[in-house]
MMTF fields as JSON, N, C-alpha, C and O atoms, coordinates in Angstrom:
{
  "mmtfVersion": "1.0.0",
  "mmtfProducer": "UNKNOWN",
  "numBonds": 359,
  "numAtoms": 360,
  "numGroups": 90,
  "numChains": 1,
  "numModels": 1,
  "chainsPerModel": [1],
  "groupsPerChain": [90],
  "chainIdList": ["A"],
  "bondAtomList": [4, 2, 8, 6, 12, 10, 16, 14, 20, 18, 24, 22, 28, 26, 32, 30, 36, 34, 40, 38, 44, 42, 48, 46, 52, 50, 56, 54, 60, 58, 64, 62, 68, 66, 72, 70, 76, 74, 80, 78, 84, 82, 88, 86, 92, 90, 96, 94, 100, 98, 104, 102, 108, 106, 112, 110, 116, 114, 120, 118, 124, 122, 128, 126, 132, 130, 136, 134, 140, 138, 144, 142, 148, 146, 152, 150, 156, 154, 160, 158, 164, 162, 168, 166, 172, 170, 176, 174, 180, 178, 184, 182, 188, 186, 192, 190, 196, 194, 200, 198, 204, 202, 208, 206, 212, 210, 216, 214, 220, 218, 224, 222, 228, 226, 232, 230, 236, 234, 240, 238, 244, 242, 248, 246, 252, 250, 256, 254, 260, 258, 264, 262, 268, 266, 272, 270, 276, 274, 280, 278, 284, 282, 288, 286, 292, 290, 296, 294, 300, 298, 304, 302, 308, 306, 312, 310, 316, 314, 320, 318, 324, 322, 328, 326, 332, 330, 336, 334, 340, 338, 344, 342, 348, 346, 352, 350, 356, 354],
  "bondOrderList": [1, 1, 1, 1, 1, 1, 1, 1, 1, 1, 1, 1, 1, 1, 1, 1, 1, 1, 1, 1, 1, 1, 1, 1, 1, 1, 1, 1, 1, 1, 1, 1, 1, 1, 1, 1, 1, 1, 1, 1, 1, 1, 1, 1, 1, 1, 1, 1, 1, 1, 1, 1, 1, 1, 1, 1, 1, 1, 1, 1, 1, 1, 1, 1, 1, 1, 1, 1, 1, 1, 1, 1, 1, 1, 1, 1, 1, 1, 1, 1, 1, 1, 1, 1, 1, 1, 1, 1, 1],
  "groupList": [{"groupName": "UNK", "atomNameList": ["N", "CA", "C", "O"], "elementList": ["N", "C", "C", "O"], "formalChargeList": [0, 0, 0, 0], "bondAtomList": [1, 0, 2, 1, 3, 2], "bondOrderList": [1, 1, 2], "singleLetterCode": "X", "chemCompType": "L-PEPTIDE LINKING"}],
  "groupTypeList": [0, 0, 0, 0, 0, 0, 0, 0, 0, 0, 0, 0, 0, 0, 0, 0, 0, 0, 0, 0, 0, 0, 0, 0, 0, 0, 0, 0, 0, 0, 0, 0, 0, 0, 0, 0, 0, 0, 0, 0, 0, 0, 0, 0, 0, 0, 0, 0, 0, 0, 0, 0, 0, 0, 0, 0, 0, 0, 0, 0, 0, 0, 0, 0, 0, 0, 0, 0, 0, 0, 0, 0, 0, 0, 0, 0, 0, 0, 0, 0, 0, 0, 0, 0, 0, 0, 0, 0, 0, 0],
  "groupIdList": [1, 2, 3, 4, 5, 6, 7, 8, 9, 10, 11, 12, 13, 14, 15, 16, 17, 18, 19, 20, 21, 22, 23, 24, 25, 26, 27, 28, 29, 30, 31, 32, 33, 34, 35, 36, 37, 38, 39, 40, 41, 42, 43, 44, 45, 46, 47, 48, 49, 50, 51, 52, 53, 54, 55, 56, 57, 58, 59, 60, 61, 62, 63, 64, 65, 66, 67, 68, 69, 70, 71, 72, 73, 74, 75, 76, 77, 78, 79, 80, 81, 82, 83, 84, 85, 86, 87, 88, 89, 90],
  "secStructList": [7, 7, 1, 4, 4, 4, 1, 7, 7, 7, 7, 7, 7, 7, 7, 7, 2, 2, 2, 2, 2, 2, 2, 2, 2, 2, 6, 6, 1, 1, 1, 6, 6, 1, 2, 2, 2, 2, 2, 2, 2, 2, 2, 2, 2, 2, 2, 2, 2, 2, 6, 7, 1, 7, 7, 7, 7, 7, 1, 7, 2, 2, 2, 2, 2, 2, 2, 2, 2, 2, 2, 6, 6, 7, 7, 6, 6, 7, 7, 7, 7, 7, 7, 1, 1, 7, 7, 6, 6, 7],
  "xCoordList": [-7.386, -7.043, -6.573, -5.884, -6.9, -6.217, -4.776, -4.295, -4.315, -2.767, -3.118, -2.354, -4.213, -4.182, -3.29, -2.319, -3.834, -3.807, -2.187, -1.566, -1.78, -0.286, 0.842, 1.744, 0.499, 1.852, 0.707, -0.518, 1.791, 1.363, 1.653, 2.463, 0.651, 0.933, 1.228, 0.544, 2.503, 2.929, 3.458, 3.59, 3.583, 4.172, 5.314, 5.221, 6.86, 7.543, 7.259, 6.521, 7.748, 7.575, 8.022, 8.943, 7.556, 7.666, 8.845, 8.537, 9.61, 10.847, 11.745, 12.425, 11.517, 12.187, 13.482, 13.598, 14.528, 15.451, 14.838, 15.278, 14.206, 13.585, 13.41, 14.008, 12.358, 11.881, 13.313, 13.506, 14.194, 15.622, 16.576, 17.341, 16.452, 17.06, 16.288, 16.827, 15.102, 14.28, 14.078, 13.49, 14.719, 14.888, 15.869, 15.928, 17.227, 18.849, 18.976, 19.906, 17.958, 17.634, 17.375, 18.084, 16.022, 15.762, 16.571, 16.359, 17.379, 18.179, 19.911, 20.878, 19.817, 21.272, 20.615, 21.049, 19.513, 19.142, 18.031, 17.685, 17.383, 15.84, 15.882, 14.799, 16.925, 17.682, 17.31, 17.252, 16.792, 16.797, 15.798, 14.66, 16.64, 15.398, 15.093, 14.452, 15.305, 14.382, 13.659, 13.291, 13.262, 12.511, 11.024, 10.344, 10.463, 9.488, 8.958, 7.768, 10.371, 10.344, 9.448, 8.521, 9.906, 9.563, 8.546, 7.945, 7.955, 6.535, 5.78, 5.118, 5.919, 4.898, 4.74, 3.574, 5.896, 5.778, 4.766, 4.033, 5.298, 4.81, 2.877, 2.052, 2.594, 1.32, 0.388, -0.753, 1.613, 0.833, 0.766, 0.186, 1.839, 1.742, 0.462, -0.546, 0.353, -1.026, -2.142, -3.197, -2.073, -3.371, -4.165, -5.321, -3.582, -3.549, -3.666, -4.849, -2.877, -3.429, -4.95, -5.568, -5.317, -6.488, -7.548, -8.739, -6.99, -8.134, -8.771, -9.974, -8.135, -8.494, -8.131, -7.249, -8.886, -8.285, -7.342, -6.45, -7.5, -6.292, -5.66, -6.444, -4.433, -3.734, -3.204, -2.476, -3.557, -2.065, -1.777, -2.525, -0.369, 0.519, 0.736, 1.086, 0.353, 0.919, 2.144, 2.643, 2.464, 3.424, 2.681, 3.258, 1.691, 1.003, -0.438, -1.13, -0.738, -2.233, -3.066, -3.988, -2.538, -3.153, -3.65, -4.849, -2.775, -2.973, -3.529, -4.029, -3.481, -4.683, -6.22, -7.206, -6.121, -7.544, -7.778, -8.889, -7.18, -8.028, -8.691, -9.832, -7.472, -7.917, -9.149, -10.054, -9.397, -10.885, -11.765, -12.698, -11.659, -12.798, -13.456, -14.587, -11.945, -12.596, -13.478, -14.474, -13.133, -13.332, -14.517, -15.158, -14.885, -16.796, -17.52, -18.68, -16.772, -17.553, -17.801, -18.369, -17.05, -17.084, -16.673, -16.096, -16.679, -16.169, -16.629, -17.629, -16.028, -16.365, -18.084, -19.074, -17.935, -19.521, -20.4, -21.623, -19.666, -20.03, -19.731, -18.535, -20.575, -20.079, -19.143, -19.287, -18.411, -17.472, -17.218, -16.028, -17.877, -17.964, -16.832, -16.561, -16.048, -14.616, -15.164, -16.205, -13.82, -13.643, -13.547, -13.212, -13.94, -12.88, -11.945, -11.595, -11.213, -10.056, -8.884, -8.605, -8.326, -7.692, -6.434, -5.683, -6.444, -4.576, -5.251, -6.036, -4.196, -4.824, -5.024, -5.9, -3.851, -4.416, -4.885, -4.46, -6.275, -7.406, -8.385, -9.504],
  "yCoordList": [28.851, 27.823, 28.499, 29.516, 28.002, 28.621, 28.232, 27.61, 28.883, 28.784, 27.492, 26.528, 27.463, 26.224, 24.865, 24.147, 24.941, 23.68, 23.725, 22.689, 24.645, 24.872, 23.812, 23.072, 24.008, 23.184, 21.77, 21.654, 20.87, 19.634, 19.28, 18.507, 20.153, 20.282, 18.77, 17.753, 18.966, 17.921, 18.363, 19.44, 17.331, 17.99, 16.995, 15.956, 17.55, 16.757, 15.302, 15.453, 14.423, 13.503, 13.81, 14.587, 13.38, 13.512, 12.657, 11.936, 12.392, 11.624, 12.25, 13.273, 11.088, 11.42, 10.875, 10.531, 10.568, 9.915, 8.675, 7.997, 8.05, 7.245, 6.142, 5.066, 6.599, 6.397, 5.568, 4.361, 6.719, 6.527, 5.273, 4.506, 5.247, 3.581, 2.766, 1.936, 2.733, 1.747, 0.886, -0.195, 1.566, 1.725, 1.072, -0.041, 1.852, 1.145, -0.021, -0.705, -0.797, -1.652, -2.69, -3.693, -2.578, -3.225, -3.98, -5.11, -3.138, -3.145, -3.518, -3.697, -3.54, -4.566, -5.764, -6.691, -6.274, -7.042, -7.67, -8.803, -6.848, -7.846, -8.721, -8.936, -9.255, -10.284, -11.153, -11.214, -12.441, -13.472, -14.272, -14.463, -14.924, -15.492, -14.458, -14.772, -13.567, -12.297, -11.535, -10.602, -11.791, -10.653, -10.913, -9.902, -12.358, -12.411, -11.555, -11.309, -10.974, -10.681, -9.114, -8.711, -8.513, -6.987, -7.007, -5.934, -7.962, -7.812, -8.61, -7.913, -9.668, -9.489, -8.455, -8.207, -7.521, -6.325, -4.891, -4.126, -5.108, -4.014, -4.24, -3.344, -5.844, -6.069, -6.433, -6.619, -6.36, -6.167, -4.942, -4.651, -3.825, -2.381, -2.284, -2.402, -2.08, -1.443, -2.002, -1.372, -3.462, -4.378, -3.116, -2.74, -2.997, -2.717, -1.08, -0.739, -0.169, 1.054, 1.206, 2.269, 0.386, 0.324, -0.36, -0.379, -1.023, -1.597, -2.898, -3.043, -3.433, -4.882, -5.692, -5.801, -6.809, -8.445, -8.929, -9.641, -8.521, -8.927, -8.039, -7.139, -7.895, -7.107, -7.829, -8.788, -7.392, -8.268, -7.491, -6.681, -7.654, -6.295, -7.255, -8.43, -6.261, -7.114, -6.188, -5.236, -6.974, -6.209, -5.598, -5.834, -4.926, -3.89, -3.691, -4.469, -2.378, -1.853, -3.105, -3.788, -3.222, -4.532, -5.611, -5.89, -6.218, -7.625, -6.937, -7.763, -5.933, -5.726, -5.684, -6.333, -4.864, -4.641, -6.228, -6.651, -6.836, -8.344, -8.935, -9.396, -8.868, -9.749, -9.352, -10.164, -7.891, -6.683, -7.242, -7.764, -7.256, -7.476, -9.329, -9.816, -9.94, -11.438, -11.671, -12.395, -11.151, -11.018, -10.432, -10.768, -9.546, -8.833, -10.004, -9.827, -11.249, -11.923, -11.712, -12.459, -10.165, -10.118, -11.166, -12.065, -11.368, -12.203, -12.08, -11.382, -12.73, -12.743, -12.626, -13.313, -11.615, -11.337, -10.275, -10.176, -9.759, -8.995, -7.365, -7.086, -6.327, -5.232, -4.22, -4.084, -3.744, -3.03, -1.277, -1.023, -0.376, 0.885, 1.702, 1.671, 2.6, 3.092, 4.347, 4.658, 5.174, 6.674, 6.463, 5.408, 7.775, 7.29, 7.493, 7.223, 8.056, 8.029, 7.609, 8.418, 6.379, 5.186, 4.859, 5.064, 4.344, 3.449, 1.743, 0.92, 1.946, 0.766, -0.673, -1.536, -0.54, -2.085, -2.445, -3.286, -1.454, -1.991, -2.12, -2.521],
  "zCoordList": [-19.841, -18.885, -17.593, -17.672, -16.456, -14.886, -15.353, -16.3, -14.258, -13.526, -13.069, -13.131, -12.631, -11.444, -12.631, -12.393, -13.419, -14.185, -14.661, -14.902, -14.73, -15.65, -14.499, -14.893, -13.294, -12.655, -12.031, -12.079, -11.475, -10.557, -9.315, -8.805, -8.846, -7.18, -6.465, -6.582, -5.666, -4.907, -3.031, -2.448, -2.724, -1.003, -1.137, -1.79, -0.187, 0.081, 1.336, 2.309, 1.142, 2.109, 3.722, 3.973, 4.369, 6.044, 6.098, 7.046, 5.839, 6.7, 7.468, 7.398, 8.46, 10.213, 10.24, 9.064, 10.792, 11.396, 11.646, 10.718, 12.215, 12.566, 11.374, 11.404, 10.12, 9.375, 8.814, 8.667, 8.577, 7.712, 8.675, 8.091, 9.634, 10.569, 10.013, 9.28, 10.136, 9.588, 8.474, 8.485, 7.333, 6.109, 6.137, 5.615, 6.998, 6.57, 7.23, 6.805, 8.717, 9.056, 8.486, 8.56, 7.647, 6.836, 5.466, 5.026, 5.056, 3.941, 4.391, 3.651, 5.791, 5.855, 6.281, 5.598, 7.346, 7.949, 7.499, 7.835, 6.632, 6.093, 4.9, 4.357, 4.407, 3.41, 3.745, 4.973, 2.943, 3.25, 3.74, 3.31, 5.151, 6.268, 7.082, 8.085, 6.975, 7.879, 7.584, 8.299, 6.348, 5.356, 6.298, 6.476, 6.956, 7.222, 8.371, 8.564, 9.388, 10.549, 10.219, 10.921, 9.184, 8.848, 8.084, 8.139, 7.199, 6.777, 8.257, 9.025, 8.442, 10.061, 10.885, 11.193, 11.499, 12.144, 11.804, 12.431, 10.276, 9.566, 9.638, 9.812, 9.422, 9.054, 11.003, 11.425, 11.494, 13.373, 14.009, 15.055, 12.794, 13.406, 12.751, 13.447, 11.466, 11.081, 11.409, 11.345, 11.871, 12.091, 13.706, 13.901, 14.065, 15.842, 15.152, 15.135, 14.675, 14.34, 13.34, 13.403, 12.697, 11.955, 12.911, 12.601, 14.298, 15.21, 14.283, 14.067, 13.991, 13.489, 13.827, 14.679, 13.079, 13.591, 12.962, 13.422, 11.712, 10.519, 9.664, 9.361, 9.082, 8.173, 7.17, 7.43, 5.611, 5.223, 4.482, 3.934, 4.321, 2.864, 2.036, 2.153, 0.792, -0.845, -1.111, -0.511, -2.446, -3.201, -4.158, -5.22, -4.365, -5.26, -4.752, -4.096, -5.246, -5.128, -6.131, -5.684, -7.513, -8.2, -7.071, -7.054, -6.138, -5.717, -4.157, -3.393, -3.819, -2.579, -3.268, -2.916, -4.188, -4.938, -5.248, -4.927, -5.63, -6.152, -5.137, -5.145, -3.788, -2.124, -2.048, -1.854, -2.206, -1.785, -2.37, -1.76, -3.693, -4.715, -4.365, -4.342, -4.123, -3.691, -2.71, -2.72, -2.053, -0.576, -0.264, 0.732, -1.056, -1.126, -2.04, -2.413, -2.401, -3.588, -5.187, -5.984, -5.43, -6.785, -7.953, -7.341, -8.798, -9.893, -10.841, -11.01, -11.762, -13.032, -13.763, -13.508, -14.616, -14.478, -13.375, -13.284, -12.826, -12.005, -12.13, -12.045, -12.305, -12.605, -11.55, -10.335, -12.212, -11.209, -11.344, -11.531, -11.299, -11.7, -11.077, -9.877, -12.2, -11.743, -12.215, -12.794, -11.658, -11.937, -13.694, -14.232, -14.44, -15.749, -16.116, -17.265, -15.225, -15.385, -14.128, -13.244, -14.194, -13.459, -13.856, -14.81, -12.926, -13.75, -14.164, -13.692, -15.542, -16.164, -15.341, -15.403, -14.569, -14.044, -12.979, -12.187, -12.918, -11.863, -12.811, -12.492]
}
């Protein structure tokens, strides 16, 4: 077997100062009735960095992949070819 395989290569995360206001922002101020203010922002920053018309954020890779799959017309009965090896719930 390589070396390669013996460890699980990772990188630390990029966090800025910035990033970290944002965060503690969110988490004194995004409670509540304002929670909407920071998922709209979040989904007009990336809309405008991806050069689109529309953005929307889920709460999981599960429920973006479903929007995707609807949204090309897939459904039931329809074949869907994956890696074979995935996380179970796609």
């Amino acid at each position: 077997m390589s070396s390669d395989y013996r460890h699980i290569r990772y990188t630390q995360p990029s966090i800025t100062d910035l990033e970290i206001a944002y965060a503690l922002n969110a988490v004194r101020n995004g409670w509540g009735e304002r929670h909407r203010d920071y998922i709209d922002s979040f989904e007009n920053s990336f809309r405008i960095h991806a050069g689109v018309n529309y953005a929307i954020a889920t709460s999981s890779c599960t429920g973006a992949l479903r929007m995707g799959l609807s949204a090309l017309g897939i459904g039931p009965g329809d074949e869907v070819v994956l890696a074979e090896r995935t996380n179970f719930a796609t």
